[in-house]
N, C-alpha and C positions, 0 to 999 in steps of 0.2 A: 504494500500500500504506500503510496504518494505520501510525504510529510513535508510540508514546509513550513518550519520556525521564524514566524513574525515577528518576534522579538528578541533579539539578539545584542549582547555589545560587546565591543570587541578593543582592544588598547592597544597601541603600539607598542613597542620592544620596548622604547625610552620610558613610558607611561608603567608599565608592566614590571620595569627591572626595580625601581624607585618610583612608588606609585605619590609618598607622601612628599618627597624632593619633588619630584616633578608637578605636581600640583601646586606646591608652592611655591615654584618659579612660574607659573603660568597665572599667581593668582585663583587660581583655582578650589578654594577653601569649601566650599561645599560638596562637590563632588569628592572632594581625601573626606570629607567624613563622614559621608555614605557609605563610599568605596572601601576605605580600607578599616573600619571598624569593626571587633571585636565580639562577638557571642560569650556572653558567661553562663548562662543558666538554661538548663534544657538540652542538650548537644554538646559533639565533642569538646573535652577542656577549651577555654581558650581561641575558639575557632576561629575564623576569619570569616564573613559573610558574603566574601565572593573568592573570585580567584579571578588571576588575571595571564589566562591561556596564550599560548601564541596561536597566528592561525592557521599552524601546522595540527598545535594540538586541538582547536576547534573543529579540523576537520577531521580526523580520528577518533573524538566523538560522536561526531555525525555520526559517520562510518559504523561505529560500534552499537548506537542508537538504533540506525535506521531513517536518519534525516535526510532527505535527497537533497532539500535546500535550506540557509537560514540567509534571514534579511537582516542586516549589520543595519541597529539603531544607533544613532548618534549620541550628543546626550544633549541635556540643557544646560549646556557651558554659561557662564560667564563673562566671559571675553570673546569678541569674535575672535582675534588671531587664534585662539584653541578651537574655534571652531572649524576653521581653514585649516590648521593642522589638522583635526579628524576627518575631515574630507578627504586631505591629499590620501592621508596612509587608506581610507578606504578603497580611493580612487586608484591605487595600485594595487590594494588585494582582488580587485575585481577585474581588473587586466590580467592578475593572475590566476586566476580560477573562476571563469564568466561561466560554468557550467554549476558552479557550487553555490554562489554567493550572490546579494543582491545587499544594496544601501539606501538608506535613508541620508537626508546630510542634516546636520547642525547649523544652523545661523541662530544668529541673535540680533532683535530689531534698532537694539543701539546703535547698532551700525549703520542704519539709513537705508541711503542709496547701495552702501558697498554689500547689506544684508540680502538686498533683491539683486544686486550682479550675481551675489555668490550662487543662488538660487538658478540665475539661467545657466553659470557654470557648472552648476550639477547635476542639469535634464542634460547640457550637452554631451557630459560626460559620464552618460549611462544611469547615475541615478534616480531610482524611480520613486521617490518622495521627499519627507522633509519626518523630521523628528528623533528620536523622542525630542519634543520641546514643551514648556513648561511656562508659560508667563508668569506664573505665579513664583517661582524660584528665581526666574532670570528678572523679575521685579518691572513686569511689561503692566503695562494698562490695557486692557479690551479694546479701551479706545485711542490707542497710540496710532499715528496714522501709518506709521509702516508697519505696524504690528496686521494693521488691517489690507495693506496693501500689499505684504508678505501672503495672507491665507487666500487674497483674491488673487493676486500670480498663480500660488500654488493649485488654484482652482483651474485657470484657464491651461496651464502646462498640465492641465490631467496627473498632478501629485499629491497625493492622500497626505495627509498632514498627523502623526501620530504625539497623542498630548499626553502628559503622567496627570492622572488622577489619584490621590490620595483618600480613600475611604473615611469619609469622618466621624467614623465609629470605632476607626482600628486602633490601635494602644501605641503612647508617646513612643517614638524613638528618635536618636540623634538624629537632628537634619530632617525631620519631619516638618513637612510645609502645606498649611490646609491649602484649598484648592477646590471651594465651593462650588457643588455641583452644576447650580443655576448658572455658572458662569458658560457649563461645555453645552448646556440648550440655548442657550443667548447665541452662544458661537454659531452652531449647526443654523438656527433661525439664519443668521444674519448673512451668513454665508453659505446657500442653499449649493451653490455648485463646485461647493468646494469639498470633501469626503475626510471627513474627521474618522481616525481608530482612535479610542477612549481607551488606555494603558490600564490594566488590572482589574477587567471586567468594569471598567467605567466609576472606578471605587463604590460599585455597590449602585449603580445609575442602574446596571441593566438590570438586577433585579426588579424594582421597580417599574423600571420602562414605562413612566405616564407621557414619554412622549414616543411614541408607537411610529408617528407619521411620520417622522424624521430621518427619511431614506438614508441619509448622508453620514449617518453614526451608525460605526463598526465598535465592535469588543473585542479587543484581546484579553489574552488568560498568563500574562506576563505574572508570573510570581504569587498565583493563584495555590500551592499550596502551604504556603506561609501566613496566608491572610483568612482564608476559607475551607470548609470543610468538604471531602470528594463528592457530596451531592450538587454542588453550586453549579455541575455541568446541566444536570437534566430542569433545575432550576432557572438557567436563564438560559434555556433552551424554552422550555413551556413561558417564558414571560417576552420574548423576543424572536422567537424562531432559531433555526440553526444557522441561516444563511449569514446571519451578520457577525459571527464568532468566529476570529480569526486564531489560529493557535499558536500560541507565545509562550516561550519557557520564562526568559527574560537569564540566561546562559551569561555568565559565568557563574549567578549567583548561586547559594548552596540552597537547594530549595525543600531539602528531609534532615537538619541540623542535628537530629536526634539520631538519625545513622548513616550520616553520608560527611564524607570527610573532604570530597571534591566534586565540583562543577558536573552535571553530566544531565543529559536528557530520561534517561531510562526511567527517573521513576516520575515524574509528570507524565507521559506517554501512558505507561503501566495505569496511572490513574484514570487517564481518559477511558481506555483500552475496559475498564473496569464500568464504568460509569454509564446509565441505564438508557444507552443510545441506540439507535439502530443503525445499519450500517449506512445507510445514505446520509445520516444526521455525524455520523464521524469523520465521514470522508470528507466531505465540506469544509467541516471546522478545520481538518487536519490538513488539507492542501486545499480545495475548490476554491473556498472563498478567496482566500488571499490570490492565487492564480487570477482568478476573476478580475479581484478590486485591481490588481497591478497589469492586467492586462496582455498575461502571458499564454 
């Protein structure tokens, strides 16, 4: 069966070798404390809540998985120059392995004008959206006009725009940033042709789902078993349908703390694999939809 992982990130060797050096020559203080922070209680001693693969070892995963493809998310940098850094490194893993790998790119709307070139730079150079991004971390307004001018490009260049949602029901952790729901139906409203995927099942939006009509909002299952229990598949499946559920590990992070000591897909899969779907309602999630939305 077809698997392609929507959510994915991926770091350079520099980023990778010295995750906290390198963040803090890039300014990058939010991300090192996401990224490289610590586990005490519930899971191995001490553990690390992600890891930071090469994309030799992400694809050897796959491999061991059963991943035919993963889509390399960006993040919601900071600084644009870290953003144009993760572009370029994407932009050569994808000359190198254009049969494996797919990206999203990072901008950040501080940048203006140079935020929308980086964006045409991106359709020309293969990739096929924009995100993960985050106004609410990267300290955007809804109504910033390149923030708005950024989602309406992204609309007409046919690239899906992938946002982090934060569940506002889930327990404090470092670097946790709310990210009120009303803000991702404002978005979807206001920018009908533009194709929003809502990061971590929509924090808890697609449950719900009272906005139904809103062709334009996708789910991903990014880091879904950290936050939710294995019912939440057949649960916003019955409040949403299957077609709009995209499948996302959110890779490298440790997503079974309790007995997984490194990065790997096996037991999100195994989850789904598990989880009270029928076969046309798996395979969708598991590659259809995302093929569809990206256009492959």
């Amino acid at each position: 069966m077809r698997v392609i992982d929507a959510h994915v990130h991926l770091y350079s060797p520099e980023a990778g070798r010295e995750p906290t050096a390198w963040a803090a020559a890039r300014g990058e203080p939010h991300w090192a404390e996401l990224c490289t922070r610590r586990r005490k209680n519930g899971c191995v001693a001490n553990q690390p809540v992600q890891g930071f693969p090469s994309v030799d070892q992400l694809l050897r995963d796959m491999d061991a998985a059963g991943v035919t493809q993963s889509v390399l998310l960006g993040w919601y940098w900071e600084n644009h120059a870290t953003c144009m850094e993760q572009n370029r490194f994407f932009a050569r893993c994808l000359q190198q392995h254009p049969d494996r790998l797919a990206a999203f790119a990072s901008v950040h709307p501080a940048a203006g004008a140079a935020a929308l070139q980086e964006i045409v730079w991106a359709k020309e150079n293969g990739f096929c959206g924009l995100g993960e991004l985050s106004p609410h971390s990267q300290h955007v307004a809804l109504n910033d006009p390149t923030w708005c001018e950024l989602l309406t490009l992204a609309g007409k260049l046919g690239l899906p725009v992938n946002l982090h949602v934060t569940d506002p029901r889930s327990r404090m952790f470092p670097g946790r940033v709310e990210t009120p729901l009303g803000d991702f139906v404002r978005l979807a409203r206001e920018f009908p042709q533009t194709r929003f995927i809502l990061a971590h099942w929509g924090g808890g939006l697609a449950f719900d789902a009272e906005d139904r009509a809103l062709r334009n909002i996708y789910y991903d299952t990014a880091a879904s078993p950290l936050m939710y229990d294995p019912g939440v598949w057949s649960r916003v499946v019955e409040a949403v349908g299957s077609e709009r559920i995209l499948f996302g590990s959110d890779y490298p992070l440790i997503l079974f703390p309790q007995r997984e000591a490194v990065p790997g897909f096996a037991g999100i899969l195994q989850e789904l694999a598990e989880a009270e779907l029928d076969t046309e309602q798996a395979e969708a999630i598991l590659a259809g939809n995302t093929a569809a939305l990206l256009g492959w």
